[in-house]
Structures are given as C-alpha cells and as structure tokens.
MIPA-298281 format. One record per residue: residue in one letter; x, y, z of N, C-alpha, C in turn. Coordinates in steps of 0.05 Angstrom, whole numbers, plus 5000, padded with zeros to 4 digits. Last residue first. Example, Ala and Ser with C-alpha at 12.3 -4.5 7.8 and 13.67 -1.06 7.14 Angstrom:
# residues 2
s525749555142527349795143525850015157;a526448865156524649105156526449345156;
# end
This chain:
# residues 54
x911760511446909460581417908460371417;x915160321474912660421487910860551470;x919660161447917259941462914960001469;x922560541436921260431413918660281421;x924460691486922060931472921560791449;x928060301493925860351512923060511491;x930960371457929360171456927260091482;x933260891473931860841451930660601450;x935860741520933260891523931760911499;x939160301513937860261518935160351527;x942260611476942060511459939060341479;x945161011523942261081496941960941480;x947560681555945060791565943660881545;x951760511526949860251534946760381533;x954360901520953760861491951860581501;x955861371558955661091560953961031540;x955061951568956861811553957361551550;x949162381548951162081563953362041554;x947562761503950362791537951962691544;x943362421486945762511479949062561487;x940062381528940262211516943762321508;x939263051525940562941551940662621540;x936963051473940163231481940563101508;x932262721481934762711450937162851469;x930163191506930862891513933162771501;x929263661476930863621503931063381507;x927763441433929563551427930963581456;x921663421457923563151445926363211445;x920463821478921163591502922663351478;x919664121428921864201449923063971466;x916563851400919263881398920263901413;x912363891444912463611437914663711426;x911064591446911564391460912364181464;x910564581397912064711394913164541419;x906363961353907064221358909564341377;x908363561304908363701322909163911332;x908063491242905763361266905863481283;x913463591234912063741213908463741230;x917563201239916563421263914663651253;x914762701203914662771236914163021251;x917263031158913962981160913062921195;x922762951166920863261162918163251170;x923262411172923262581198922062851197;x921862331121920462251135920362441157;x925062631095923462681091921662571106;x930162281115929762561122927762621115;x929061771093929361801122929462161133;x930161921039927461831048926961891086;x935662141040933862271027930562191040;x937761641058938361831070935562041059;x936161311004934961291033935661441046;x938861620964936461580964935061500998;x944361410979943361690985940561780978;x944560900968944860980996943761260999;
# end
C-alpha cells in the first residue's frame, strides 16, 4: 500500500512539476472551492466532470 501512495505522489509531483504558476493557482483554487462544498454528491460529480473533459 505504501508503495502506491509513494507512486501516486510522485506522479502528482511530476504533474505540478508541468505547470506553470498560473495553471496551479486556478487548480488549487478550484480544488478549494470543490472542497468547501459540503455535499459530498457535488464533488464527486465535478470530478467526473473534469475527468470527462480530458
């Protein structure tokens, strides 16, 4: 288990490691109002929103 933890973070390193300062920021702000919600319906259904549109 802690090998994948391990992988999954190196990944995400390598992610924000791509972008620049701008593209964090708006992610990190989204993520945080995502976050906010409190209806555990609404970010499970904005994440599979933002999965669809890759």
């Amino acid at each position: 288990m802690n090998n994948m933890n391990n992988m999954d973070m190196a990944y995400l390193m390598q992610m924000l490691s791509k972008m620049d300062k701008n593209q964090l920021e708006a992610g990190i702000a989204k993520a945080n109002k995502i976050l906010q919600s409190k209806n555990k319906e609404d970010i499970f259904k904005q994440i599979n929103k933002n999965n669809t549109n890759k």
